[in-house]
C-alpha positions in Angstrom: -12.8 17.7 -145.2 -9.9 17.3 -143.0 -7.0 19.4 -142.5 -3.6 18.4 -143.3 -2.6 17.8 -140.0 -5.4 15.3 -139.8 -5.4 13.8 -143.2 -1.1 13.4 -143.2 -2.3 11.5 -139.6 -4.7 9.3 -141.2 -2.1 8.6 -144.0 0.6 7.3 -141.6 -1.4 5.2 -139.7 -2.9 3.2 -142.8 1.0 2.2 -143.1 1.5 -0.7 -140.8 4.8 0.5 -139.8 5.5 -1.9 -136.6 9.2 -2.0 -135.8 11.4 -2.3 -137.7 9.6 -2.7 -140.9 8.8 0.9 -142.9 5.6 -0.2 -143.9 4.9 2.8 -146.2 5.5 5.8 -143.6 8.6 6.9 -144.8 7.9 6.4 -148.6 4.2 8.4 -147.3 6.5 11.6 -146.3 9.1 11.0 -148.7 6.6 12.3 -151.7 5.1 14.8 -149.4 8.1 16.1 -148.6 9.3 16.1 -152.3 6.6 17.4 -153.9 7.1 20.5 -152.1 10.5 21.1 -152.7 12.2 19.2 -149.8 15.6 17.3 -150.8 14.9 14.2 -149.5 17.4 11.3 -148.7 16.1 7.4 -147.9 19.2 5.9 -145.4 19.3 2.5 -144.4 21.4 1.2 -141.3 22.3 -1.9 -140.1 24.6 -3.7 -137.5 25.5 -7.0 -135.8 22.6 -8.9 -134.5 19.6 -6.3 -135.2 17.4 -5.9 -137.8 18.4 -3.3 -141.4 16.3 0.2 -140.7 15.1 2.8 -143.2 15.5 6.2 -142.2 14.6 9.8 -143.6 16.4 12.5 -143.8 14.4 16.1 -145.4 15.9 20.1 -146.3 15.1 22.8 -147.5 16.7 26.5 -147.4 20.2 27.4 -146.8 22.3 29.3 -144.2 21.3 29.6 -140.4 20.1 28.9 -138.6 19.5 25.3 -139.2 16.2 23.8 -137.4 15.5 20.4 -137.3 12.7 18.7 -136.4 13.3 15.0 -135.1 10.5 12.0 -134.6 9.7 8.4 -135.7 7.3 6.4 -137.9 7.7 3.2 -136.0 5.3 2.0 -133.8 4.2 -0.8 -131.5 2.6 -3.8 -132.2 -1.5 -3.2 -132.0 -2.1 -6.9 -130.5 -5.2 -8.3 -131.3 -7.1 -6.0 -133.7 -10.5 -7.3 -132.3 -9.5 -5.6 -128.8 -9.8 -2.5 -130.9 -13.1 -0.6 -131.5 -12.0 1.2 -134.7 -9.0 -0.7 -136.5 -5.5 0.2 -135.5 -4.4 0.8 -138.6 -7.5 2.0 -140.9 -7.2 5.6 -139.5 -10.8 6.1 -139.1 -12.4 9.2 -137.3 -15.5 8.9 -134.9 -17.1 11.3 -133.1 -13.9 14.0 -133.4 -11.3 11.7 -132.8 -9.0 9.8 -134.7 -7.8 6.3 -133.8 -5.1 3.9 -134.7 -1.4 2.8 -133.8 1.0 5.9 -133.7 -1.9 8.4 -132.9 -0.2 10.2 -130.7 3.2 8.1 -130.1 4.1 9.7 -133.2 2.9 9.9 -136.6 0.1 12.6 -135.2 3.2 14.9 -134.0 4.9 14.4 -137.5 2.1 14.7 -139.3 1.4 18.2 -137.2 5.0 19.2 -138.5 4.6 18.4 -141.7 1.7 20.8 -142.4 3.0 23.8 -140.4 6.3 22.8 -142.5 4.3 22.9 -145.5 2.4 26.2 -144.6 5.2 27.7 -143.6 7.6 26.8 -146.6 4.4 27.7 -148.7 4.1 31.2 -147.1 7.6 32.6 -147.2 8.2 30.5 -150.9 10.8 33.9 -151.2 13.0 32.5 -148.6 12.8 32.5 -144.6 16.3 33.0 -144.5 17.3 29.8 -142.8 17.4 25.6 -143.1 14.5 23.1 -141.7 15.1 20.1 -142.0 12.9 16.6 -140.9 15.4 13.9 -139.4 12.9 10.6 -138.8 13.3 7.3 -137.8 12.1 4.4 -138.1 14.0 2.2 -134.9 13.2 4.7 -132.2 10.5 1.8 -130.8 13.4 -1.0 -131.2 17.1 -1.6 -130.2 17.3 2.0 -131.3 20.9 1.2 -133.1 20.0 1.7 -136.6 17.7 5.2 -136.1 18.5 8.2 -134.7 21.9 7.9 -133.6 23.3 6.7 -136.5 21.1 9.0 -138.7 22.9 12.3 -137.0 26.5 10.9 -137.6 25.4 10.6 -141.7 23.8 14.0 -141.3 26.6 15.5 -139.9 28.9 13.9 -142.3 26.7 15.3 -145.4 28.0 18.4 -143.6 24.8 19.4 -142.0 25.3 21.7 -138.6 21.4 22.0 -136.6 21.2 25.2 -133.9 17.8 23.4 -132.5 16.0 20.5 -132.4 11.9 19.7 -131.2 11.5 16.2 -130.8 7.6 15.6 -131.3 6.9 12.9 -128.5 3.9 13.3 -126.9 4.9 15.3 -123.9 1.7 16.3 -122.0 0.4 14.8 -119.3 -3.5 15.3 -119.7 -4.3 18.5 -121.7 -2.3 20.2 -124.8 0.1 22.6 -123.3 0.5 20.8 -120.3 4.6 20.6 -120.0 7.7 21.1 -122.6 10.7 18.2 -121.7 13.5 20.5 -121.3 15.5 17.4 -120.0 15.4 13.5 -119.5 17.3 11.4 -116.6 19.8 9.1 -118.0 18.8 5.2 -118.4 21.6 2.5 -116.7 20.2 -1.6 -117.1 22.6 -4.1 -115.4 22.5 -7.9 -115.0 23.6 -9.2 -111.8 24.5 -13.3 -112.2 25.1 -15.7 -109.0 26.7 -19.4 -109.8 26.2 -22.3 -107.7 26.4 -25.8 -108.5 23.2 -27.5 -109.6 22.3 -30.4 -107.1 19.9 -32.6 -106.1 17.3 -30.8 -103.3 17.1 -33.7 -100.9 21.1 -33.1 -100.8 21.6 -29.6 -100.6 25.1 -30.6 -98.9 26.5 -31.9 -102.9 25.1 -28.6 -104.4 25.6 -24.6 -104.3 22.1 -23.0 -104.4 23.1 -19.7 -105.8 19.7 -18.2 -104.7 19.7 -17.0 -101.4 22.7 -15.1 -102.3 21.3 -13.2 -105.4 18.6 -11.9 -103.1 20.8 -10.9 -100.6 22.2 -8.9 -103.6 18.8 -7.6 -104.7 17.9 -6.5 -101.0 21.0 -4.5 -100.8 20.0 -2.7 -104.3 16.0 -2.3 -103.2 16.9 -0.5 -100.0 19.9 1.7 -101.8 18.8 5.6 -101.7 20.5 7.3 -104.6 19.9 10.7 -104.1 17.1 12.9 -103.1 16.7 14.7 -106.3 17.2 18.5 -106.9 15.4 21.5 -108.2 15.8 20.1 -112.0 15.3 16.5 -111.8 12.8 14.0 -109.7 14.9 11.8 -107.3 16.8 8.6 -108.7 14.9 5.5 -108.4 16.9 1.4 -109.1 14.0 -0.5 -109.8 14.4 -4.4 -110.3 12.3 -5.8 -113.2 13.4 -9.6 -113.8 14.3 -12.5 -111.6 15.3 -16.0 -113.8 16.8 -18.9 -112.3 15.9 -21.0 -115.4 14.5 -24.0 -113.1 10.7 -25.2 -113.5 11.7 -28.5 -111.3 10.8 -28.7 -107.7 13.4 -31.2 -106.9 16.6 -29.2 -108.4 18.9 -27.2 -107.0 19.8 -24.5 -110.2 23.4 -23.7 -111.0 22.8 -19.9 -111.3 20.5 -17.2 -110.6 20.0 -13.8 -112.9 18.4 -10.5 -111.9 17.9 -7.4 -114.3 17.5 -3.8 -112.9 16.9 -0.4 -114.4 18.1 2.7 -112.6 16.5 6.0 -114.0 19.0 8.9 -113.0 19.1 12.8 -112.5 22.3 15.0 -112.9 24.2 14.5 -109.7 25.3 10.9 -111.3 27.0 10.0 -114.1 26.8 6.8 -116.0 30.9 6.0 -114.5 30.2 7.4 -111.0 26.9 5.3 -110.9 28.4 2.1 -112.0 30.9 2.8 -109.0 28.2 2.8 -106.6 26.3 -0.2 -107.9 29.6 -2.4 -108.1 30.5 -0.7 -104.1 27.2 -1.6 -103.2 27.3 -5.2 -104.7 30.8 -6.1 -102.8 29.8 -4.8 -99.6 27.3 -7.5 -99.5 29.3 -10.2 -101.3 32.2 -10.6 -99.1 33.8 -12.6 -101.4 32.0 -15.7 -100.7 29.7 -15.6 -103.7 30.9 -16.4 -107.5 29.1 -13.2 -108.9 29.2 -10.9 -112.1 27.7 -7.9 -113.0 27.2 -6.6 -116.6 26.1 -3.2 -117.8 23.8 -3.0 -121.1 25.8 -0.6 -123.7 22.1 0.9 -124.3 22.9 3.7 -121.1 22.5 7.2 -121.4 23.4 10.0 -119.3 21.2 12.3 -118.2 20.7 16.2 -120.3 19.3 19.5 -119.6 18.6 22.0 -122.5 19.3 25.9 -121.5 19.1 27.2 -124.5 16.5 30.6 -123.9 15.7 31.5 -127.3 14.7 27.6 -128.6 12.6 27.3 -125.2 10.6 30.6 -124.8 10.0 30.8 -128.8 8.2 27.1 -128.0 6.6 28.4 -125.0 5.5 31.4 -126.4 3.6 29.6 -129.5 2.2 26.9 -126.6 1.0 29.9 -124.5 -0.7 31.7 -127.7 -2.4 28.7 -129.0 -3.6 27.0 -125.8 -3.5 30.0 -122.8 -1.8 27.6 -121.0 2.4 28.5 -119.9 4.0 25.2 -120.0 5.8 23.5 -117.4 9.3 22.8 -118.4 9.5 19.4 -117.4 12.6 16.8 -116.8 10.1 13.5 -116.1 9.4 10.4 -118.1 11.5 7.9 -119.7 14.2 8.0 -122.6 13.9 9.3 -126.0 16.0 10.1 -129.1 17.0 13.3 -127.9 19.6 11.9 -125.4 21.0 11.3 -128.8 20.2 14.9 -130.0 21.3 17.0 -127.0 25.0 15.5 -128.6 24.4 18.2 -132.0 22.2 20.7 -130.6 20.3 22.0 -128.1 16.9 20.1 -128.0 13.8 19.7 -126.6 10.3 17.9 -126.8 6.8 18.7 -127.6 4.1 16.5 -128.8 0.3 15.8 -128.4 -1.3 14.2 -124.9 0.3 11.0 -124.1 -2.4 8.8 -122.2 -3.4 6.7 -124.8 0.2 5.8 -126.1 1.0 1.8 -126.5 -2.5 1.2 -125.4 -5.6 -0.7 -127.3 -7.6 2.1 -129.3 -4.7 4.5 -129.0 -6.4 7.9 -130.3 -6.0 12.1 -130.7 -8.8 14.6 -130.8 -8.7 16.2 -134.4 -8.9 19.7 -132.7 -5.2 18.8 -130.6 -3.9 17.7 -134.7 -4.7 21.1 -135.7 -3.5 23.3 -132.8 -0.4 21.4 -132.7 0.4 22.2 -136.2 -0.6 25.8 -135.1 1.4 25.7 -132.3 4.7 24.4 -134.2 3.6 27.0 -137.3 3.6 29.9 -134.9 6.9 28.7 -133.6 8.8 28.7 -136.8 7.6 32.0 -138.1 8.3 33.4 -134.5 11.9 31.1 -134.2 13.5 32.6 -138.1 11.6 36.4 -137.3 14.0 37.0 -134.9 16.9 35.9 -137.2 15.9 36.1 -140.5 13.3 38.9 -140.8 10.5 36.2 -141.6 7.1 38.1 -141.2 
Protein backbone atom coordinates (compact mmCIF):
# COMPACT_ATOMS: atom_id res chain seq x y z
CA UNK A 1 0.00 0.00 0.00
CA UNK A 2 1.52 3.34 -0.38
CA UNK A 3 2.53 5.73 2.11
CA UNK A 4 0.99 9.03 2.42
CA UNK A 5 3.72 10.79 0.99
CA UNK A 6 3.09 8.73 -2.07
CA UNK A 7 -0.51 8.26 -2.17
CA UNK A 8 -1.26 12.47 -1.38
CA UNK A 9 1.38 12.48 -4.66
CA UNK A 10 -0.69 10.34 -6.70
CA UNK A 11 -3.79 12.37 -5.55
CA UNK A 12 -2.48 15.66 -6.92
CA UNK A 13 -1.35 14.64 -10.01
CA UNK A 14 -4.81 12.94 -11.03
CA UNK A 15 -5.96 16.78 -10.79
CA UNK A 16 -5.06 18.42 -14.08
CA UNK A 17 -4.09 21.54 -12.44
CA UNK A 18 -2.20 23.38 -15.64
CA UNK A 19 -1.90 27.09 -14.95
CA UNK A 20 -4.08 28.80 -13.93
CA UNK A 21 -6.90 26.50 -13.66
CA UNK A 22 -7.17 24.59 -9.86
CA UNK A 23 -8.19 21.51 -11.37
CA UNK A 24 -8.96 19.73 -8.01
CA UNK A 25 -5.44 20.22 -6.15
CA UNK A 26 -6.43 22.78 -3.93
CA UNK A 27 -9.98 21.41 -3.11
CA UNK A 28 -7.55 17.72 -2.92
CA UNK A 29 -5.58 19.51 0.27
CA UNK A 30 -8.36 21.60 1.27
CA UNK A 31 -10.26 18.23 2.89
CA UNK A 32 -6.94 16.84 3.90
CA UNK A 33 -6.04 19.55 5.56
CA UNK A 34 -9.55 19.97 7.25
CA UNK A 35 -10.18 16.78 8.25
CA UNK A 36 -7.27 17.02 10.43
CA UNK A 37 -7.94 19.97 12.17
CA UNK A 38 -6.32 22.64 9.83
CA UNK A 39 -8.41 26.06 9.42
CA UNK A 40 -8.37 26.29 6.02
CA UNK A 41 -9.18 29.48 3.83
CA UNK A 42 -9.90 29.18 -0.26
CA UNK A 43 -8.51 32.92 -1.67
CA UNK A 44 -9.07 33.95 -5.09
CA UNK A 45 -6.97 36.92 -6.77
CA UNK A 46 -7.32 38.69 -9.75
CA UNK A 47 -5.95 41.72 -11.62
CA UNK A 48 -5.86 43.64 -14.99
CA UNK A 49 -5.13 41.54 -17.92
CA UNK A 50 -4.34 37.99 -16.16
CA UNK A 51 -6.32 35.29 -15.48
CA UNK A 52 -8.61 34.94 -11.61
CA UNK A 53 -6.27 32.34 -9.30
CA UNK A 54 -7.35 30.19 -6.34
CA UNK A 55 -5.13 30.01 -3.57
CA UNK A 56 -4.83 28.10 -0.17
CA UNK A 57 -4.06 29.32 2.84
CA UNK A 58 -3.84 26.25 6.09
CA UNK A 59 -3.20 26.67 10.32
CA UNK A 60 -3.04 25.12 13.00
CA UNK A 61 -1.70 25.88 16.69
CA UNK A 62 -1.16 29.20 18.25
CA UNK A 63 1.74 31.37 19.50
CA UNK A 64 5.41 31.16 18.11
CA UNK A 65 6.85 30.48 16.50
CA UNK A 66 4.98 30.55 13.30
CA UNK A 67 6.37 28.07 10.50
CA UNK A 68 5.08 28.12 7.24
CA UNK A 69 5.58 26.02 4.61
CA UNK A 70 5.16 27.59 1.01
CA UNK A 71 4.70 25.66 -2.65
CA UNK A 72 2.28 25.45 -5.60
CA UNK A 73 -0.21 23.11 -7.22
CA UNK A 74 0.18 24.53 -10.65
CA UNK A 75 1.96 22.90 -13.18
CA UNK A 76 3.02 22.99 -16.85
CA UNK A 77 1.34 21.93 -19.66
CA UNK A 78 2.19 17.88 -20.35
CA UNK A 79 2.16 18.40 -24.33
CA UNK A 80 1.22 15.58 -26.13
CA UNK A 81 0.16 12.74 -23.70
CA UNK A 82 1.23 10.11 -26.32
CA UNK A 83 4.98 11.46 -25.84
CA UNK A 84 4.42 10.04 -22.44
CA UNK A 85 5.04 6.39 -21.40
CA UNK A 86 2.76 6.34 -18.29
CA UNK A 87 0.01 9.31 -18.55
CA UNK A 88 0.88 12.63 -17.13
CA UNK A 89 -1.86 12.92 -15.18
CA UNK A 90 -3.08 9.15 -14.04
CA UNK A 91 -0.36 8.99 -11.28
CA UNK A 92 0.59 5.54 -12.02
CA UNK A 93 3.70 3.82 -10.38
CA UNK A 94 6.06 1.39 -12.35
CA UNK A 95 8.91 -0.20 -11.32
CA UNK A 96 9.40 2.21 -7.88
CA UNK A 97 8.65 5.26 -9.51
CA UNK A 98 5.90 7.53 -9.85
CA UNK A 99 5.20 9.52 -12.98
CA UNK A 100 3.07 12.39 -14.03
CA UNK A 101 3.02 16.35 -14.37
CA UNK A 102 4.07 18.08 -10.93
CA UNK A 103 6.19 14.94 -9.81
CA UNK A 104 8.71 16.67 -8.59
CA UNK A 105 7.98 20.45 -9.66
CA UNK A 106 5.75 20.36 -6.85
CA UNK A 107 2.89 18.48 -5.80
CA UNK A 108 5.54 15.50 -4.63
CA UNK A 109 7.23 18.24 -2.19
CA UNK A 110 3.69 19.26 -0.94
CA UNK A 111 2.51 16.13 -0.75
CA UNK A 112 5.88 15.19 1.38
CA UNK A 113 4.72 18.15 3.76
CA UNK A 114 1.59 17.19 4.11
CA UNK A 115 2.20 13.85 5.72
CA UNK A 116 5.10 14.87 8.01
CA UNK A 117 2.44 17.83 8.71
CA UNK A 118 -0.08 15.19 9.37
CA UNK A 119 2.36 12.94 11.50
CA UNK A 120 3.56 15.51 13.19
CA UNK A 121 0.24 17.29 14.18
CA UNK A 122 -0.96 13.69 14.84
CA UNK A 123 1.98 12.96 17.34
CA UNK A 124 2.00 16.01 19.52
CA UNK A 125 -2.28 16.23 19.25
CA UNK A 126 -1.46 17.94 23.07
CA UNK A 127 0.13 20.95 21.45
CA UNK A 128 3.75 21.53 19.87
CA UNK A 129 3.66 24.87 21.24
CA UNK A 130 3.76 26.82 18.06
CA UNK A 131 1.78 27.66 14.52
CA UNK A 132 2.36 25.75 10.92
CA UNK A 133 0.80 26.83 8.53
CA UNK A 134 0.60 25.69 4.50
CA UNK A 135 0.61 28.92 2.21
CA UNK A 136 0.01 27.34 -1.67
CA UNK A 137 -0.41 28.61 -4.88
CA UNK A 138 -1.77 27.98 -7.60
CA UNK A 139 0.05 31.00 -10.25
CA UNK A 140 3.59 30.33 -9.27
CA UNK A 141 3.98 28.54 -13.02
CA UNK A 142 2.17 31.83 -14.64
CA UNK A 143 2.39 35.72 -14.49
CA UNK A 144 2.83 34.96 -10.81
CA UNK A 145 0.47 38.20 -9.90
CA UNK A 146 -2.40 36.40 -8.42
CA UNK A 147 -0.26 33.69 -6.15
CA UNK A 148 2.16 34.07 -3.74
CA UNK A 149 2.61 37.68 -3.51
CA UNK A 150 -0.61 38.64 -3.10
CA UNK A 151 -1.44 35.53 -0.83
CA UNK A 152 1.23 36.96 1.89
CA UNK A 153 -0.27 40.55 1.90
CA UNK A 154 -3.93 38.66 2.83
CA UNK A 155 -2.02 36.55 5.30
CA UNK A 156 -0.48 39.24 6.82
CA UNK A 157 -3.58 41.27 6.89
CA UNK A 158 -5.55 38.22 8.66
CA UNK A 159 -2.85 39.23 11.14
CA UNK A 160 -0.54 36.28 10.62
CA UNK A 161 3.38 36.99 11.57
CA UNK A 162 5.74 33.64 9.99
CA UNK A 163 9.49 33.32 11.82
CA UNK A 164 10.45 30.79 8.70
CA UNK A 165 9.52 29.65 5.62
CA UNK A 166 10.81 26.11 3.41
CA UNK A 167 9.77 26.58 -0.01
CA UNK A 168 9.45 22.87 -1.43
CA UNK A 169 11.03 23.37 -5.04
CA UNK A 170 12.97 20.79 -6.12
CA UNK A 171 16.37 21.87 -5.13
CA UNK A 172 18.86 19.07 -5.76
CA UNK A 173 20.84 18.67 -8.51
CA UNK A 174 21.13 14.79 -8.92
CA UNK A 175 20.70 12.93 -5.55
CA UNK A 176 18.34 13.88 -2.36
CA UNK A 177 20.40 15.91 -0.17
CA UNK A 178 22.34 17.39 -2.74
CA UNK A 179 22.07 21.38 -1.86
CA UNK A 180 19.61 23.64 0.34
CA UNK A 181 18.89 27.34 -1.77
CA UNK A 182 19.87 29.65 0.88
CA UNK A 183 19.57 32.47 -1.82
CA UNK A 184 18.47 33.24 -5.51
CA UNK A 185 20.01 36.08 -7.89
CA UNK A 186 17.53 38.72 -8.73
CA UNK A 187 15.66 38.41 -12.35
CA UNK A 188 15.77 42.00 -14.61
CA UNK A 189 13.92 41.43 -18.44
CA UNK A 190 14.13 44.57 -20.66
CA UNK A 191 12.93 45.42 -24.19
CA UNK A 192 15.26 47.35 -26.28
CA UNK A 193 13.06 48.96 -29.49
CA UNK A 194 14.89 50.77 -32.64
CA UNK A 195 12.50 52.83 -35.16
CA UNK A 196 13.34 53.46 -38.70
CA UNK A 197 11.11 54.19 -41.45
CA UNK A 198 9.81 51.21 -43.50
CA UNK A 199 10.98 51.44 -47.15
CA UNK A 200 11.21 49.84 -50.18
CA UNK A 201 14.85 47.63 -50.28
CA UNK A 202 15.84 48.47 -53.82
CA UNK A 203 15.68 52.25 -52.22
CA UNK A 204 17.29 52.06 -49.07
CA UNK A 205 17.96 55.97 -49.63
CA UNK A 206 13.73 56.70 -48.95
CA UNK A 207 13.88 54.33 -45.80
CA UNK A 208 15.51 54.09 -42.17
CA UNK A 209 16.46 50.34 -41.61
CA UNK A 210 16.43 50.37 -37.93
CA UNK A 211 18.46 46.98 -37.89
CA UNK A 212 21.94 47.47 -38.05
CA UNK A 213 21.58 49.76 -35.19
CA UNK A 214 19.60 47.34 -32.79
CA UNK A 215 22.57 45.03 -33.24
CA UNK A 216 25.00 47.47 -32.64
CA UNK A 217 22.94 47.75 -29.42
CA UNK A 218 22.82 43.98 -28.76
CA UNK A 219 26.78 43.65 -29.35
CA UNK A 220 27.39 46.21 -26.80
CA UNK A 221 25.09 44.22 -24.23
CA UNK A 222 26.68 40.46 -25.30
CA UNK A 223 30.19 41.68 -24.64
CA UNK A 224 29.13 43.67 -21.19
CA UNK A 225 30.97 41.90 -18.12
CA UNK A 226 28.86 42.60 -15.07
CA UNK A 227 30.80 41.35 -12.38
CA UNK A 228 32.88 38.43 -11.53
CA UNK A 229 30.70 36.99 -8.88
CA UNK A 230 31.72 36.60 -5.17
CA UNK A 231 31.98 34.02 -2.49
CA UNK A 232 27.83 33.91 -2.23
CA UNK A 233 26.64 34.17 -5.66
CA UNK A 234 27.78 32.74 -9.34
CA UNK A 235 28.90 35.68 -11.60
CA UNK A 236 26.12 37.90 -13.39
CA UNK A 237 25.28 36.80 -16.82
CA UNK A 238 22.73 39.38 -19.60
CA UNK A 239 21.69 36.90 -21.90
CA UNK A 240 19.57 37.97 -25.05
CA UNK A 241 16.65 35.63 -25.82
CA UNK A 242 14.43 37.32 -28.64
CA UNK A 243 15.12 39.21 -31.80
CA UNK A 244 11.53 40.40 -33.82
CA UNK A 245 11.54 42.73 -36.55
CA UNK A 246 7.99 41.72 -37.53
CA UNK A 247 9.01 41.45 -41.41
CA UNK A 248 8.59 38.00 -43.31
CA UNK A 249 9.14 40.06 -46.86
CA UNK A 250 12.47 40.04 -48.58
CA UNK A 251 11.83 43.23 -50.40
CA UNK A 252 10.95 45.50 -47.25
CA UNK A 253 12.77 47.63 -45.33
CA UNK A 254 10.89 47.23 -41.53
CA UNK A 255 10.09 50.33 -39.49
CA UNK A 256 11.41 48.89 -36.12
CA UNK A 257 13.36 46.29 -34.65
CA UNK A 258 12.75 44.61 -30.88
CA UNK A 259 15.19 42.64 -28.84
CA UNK A 260 14.39 41.01 -25.26
CA UNK A 261 17.14 40.26 -22.72
CA UNK A 262 17.19 38.60 -19.26
CA UNK A 263 19.96 39.54 -16.88
CA UNK A 264 20.27 37.02 -13.82
CA UNK A 265 22.06 39.03 -11.00
CA UNK A 266 24.07 38.43 -7.66
CA UNK A 267 24.26 40.88 -4.67
CA UNK A 268 26.74 43.51 -5.82
CA UNK A 269 23.68 44.98 -8.13
CA UNK A 270 20.64 46.23 -7.38
CA UNK A 271 17.59 46.30 -9.61
CA UNK A 272 18.15 50.62 -9.72
CA UNK A 273 22.01 50.44 -9.98
CA UNK A 274 21.53 47.76 -12.78
CA UNK A 275 19.13 49.56 -14.79
CA UNK A 276 21.83 52.49 -14.66
CA UNK A 277 24.32 50.46 -16.22
CA UNK A 278 22.10 48.90 -18.95
CA UNK A 279 20.72 52.49 -19.94
CA UNK A 280 24.90 53.85 -19.61
CA UNK A 281 25.67 51.10 -21.61
CA UNK A 282 22.90 51.61 -24.32
CA UNK A 283 23.83 55.54 -24.83
CA UNK A 284 27.40 55.02 -25.11
CA UNK A 285 26.69 53.15 -28.23
CA UNK A 286 23.70 55.27 -29.40
CA UNK A 287 25.23 58.53 -29.79
CA UNK A 288 22.14 60.07 -30.33
CA UNK A 289 21.67 59.07 -33.83
CA UNK A 290 19.28 56.28 -33.20
CA UNK A 291 15.37 56.73 -32.28
CA UNK A 292 15.65 54.10 -29.34
CA UNK A 293 13.62 53.05 -26.17
CA UNK A 294 14.21 50.75 -23.54
CA UNK A 295 11.47 49.32 -21.21
CA UNK A 296 11.93 47.23 -18.03
CA UNK A 297 9.28 44.37 -17.26
CA UNK A 298 7.71 45.16 -13.59
CA UNK A 299 8.21 41.24 -13.13
CA UNK A 300 12.09 42.08 -11.58
CA UNK A 301 13.37 40.93 -8.44
CA UNK A 302 16.26 41.65 -6.51
CA UNK A 303 18.48 39.28 -5.43
CA UNK A 304 18.16 37.63 -1.34
CA UNK A 305 20.34 35.71 1.02
CA UNK A 306 18.89 33.94 4.09
CA UNK A 307 21.26 33.99 7.35
CA UNK A 308 19.09 32.95 9.60
CA UNK A 309 21.27 29.81 11.64
CA UNK A 310 18.69 28.16 13.43
CA UNK A 311 15.99 27.76 10.19
CA UNK A 312 19.19 26.52 8.12
CA UNK A 313 21.16 24.00 10.32
CA UNK A 314 17.70 22.55 11.85
CA UNK A 315 17.13 21.83 7.78
CA UNK A 316 20.56 20.60 7.35
CA UNK A 317 20.57 18.64 10.29
CA UNK A 318 17.28 16.57 9.27
CA UNK A 319 18.92 16.39 5.43
CA UNK A 320 22.22 15.08 7.04
CA UNK A 321 20.24 12.37 9.31
CA UNK A 322 18.07 11.12 6.72
CA UNK A 323 20.43 10.98 3.65
CA UNK A 324 24.29 11.09 5.23
CA UNK A 325 24.74 13.62 2.95
CA UNK A 326 25.68 17.67 4.46
CA UNK A 327 24.06 19.89 1.99
CA UNK A 328 25.49 22.50 0.03
CA UNK A 329 23.94 25.78 0.79
CA UNK A 330 23.40 26.88 -2.63
CA UNK A 331 22.52 30.50 -4.31
CA UNK A 332 22.15 28.86 -8.16
CA UNK A 333 19.13 28.43 -10.38
CA UNK A 334 16.41 30.66 -11.41
CA UNK A 335 13.50 32.57 -9.58
CA UNK A 336 11.05 31.28 -7.23
CA UNK A 337 8.30 32.46 -4.77
CA UNK A 338 10.51 33.04 -2.13
CA UNK A 339 11.96 36.32 -3.54
CA UNK A 340 8.47 37.11 -2.49
CA UNK A 341 8.98 35.36 0.92
CA UNK A 342 12.47 36.58 2.03
CA UNK A 343 9.95 40.12 2.22
CA UNK A 344 8.02 38.24 5.76
CA UNK A 345 10.55 35.94 6.88
CA UNK A 346 13.54 34.39 6.65
CA UNK A 347 13.30 31.53 3.91
CA UNK A 348 14.74 28.91 2.24
CA UNK A 349 14.25 25.90 -0.27
CA UNK A 350 14.21 22.31 -0.25
CA UNK A 351 12.49 19.82 -2.46
CA UNK A 352 12.99 16.46 -4.31
CA UNK A 353 15.67 16.02 -7.40
CA UNK A 354 14.96 18.33 -10.17
CA UNK A 355 16.07 16.62 -13.50
CA UNK A 356 12.95 15.56 -14.69
CA UNK A 357 11.05 18.92 -14.05
CA UNK A 358 8.93 20.42 -17.18
CA UNK A 359 10.06 17.43 -19.08
CA UNK A 360 7.90 14.51 -20.98
CA UNK A 361 7.53 11.52 -18.35
CA UNK A 362 8.47 13.90 -15.48
CA UNK A 363 8.85 11.34 -12.46
CA UNK A 364 10.10 10.67 -8.42
CA UNK A 365 11.38 7.53 -6.90
CA UNK A 366 8.77 6.58 -4.22
CA UNK A 367 11.77 5.96 -1.79
CA UNK A 368 12.83 10.14 -2.29
CA UNK A 369 8.57 10.70 -1.38
CA UNK A 370 9.13 9.10 1.75
CA UNK A 371 12.50 10.31 3.00
CA UNK A 372 11.47 13.70 2.08
CA UNK A 373 8.56 13.60 4.28
CA UNK A 374 11.17 12.16 6.87
CA UNK A 375 13.42 14.66 6.22
CA UNK A 376 10.77 17.66 6.65
CA UNK A 377 9.13 15.40 9.85
CA UNK A 378 12.50 15.39 11.51
CA UNK A 379 12.78 19.01 10.92
CA UNK A 380 9.68 20.19 12.64
CA UNK A 381 10.05 18.03 15.70
CA UNK A 382 13.78 19.23 15.81
CA UNK A 383 12.68 23.18 14.62
CA UNK A 384 9.62 23.57 17.84
CA UNK A 385 12.04 21.19 20.37
CA UNK A 386 14.22 23.81 20.68
CA UNK A 387 11.38 26.30 21.40
CA UNK A 388 8.64 24.64 22.48
CA UNK A 389 9.71 21.53 24.35
CA UNK A 390 8.26 19.22 21.50
CA UNK A 391 9.79 15.67 22.13
Amino acid sequence: MPSNAVSITQDLIRCPSVTPVEGGALATLEKLLGDAGFAVSRVTFRDEDTPDVENLFATIGSGKPHFVFAGHTDVVPAGAASDWSQGPFDGNIKDGVLYGRGAVDMKGGVAAFAAAALDFVEEFSAGFGGTISFLITGDEEGPAVNGTVKLLEWAAGQGHTFDACIVGEPTNPEKLGDAIKVGRRGSLSGIVTVSGIQGHAAYPHLADNPIPGLTRLLAALDVLELDLGNERFQPSNLEIVNLDVGNSAFNVIPARAEARFNIRFNDEWSLESLKSKILETLQAVNLGDLELDVAFKRDASESFLTKDDKLIETLGSAVKAETGRSPELSTGGGTSDARFIKNYCPVVEFGLVGQTMHKVDECVSIEDLDRLATIYKRFLVSYFAKDSGAR
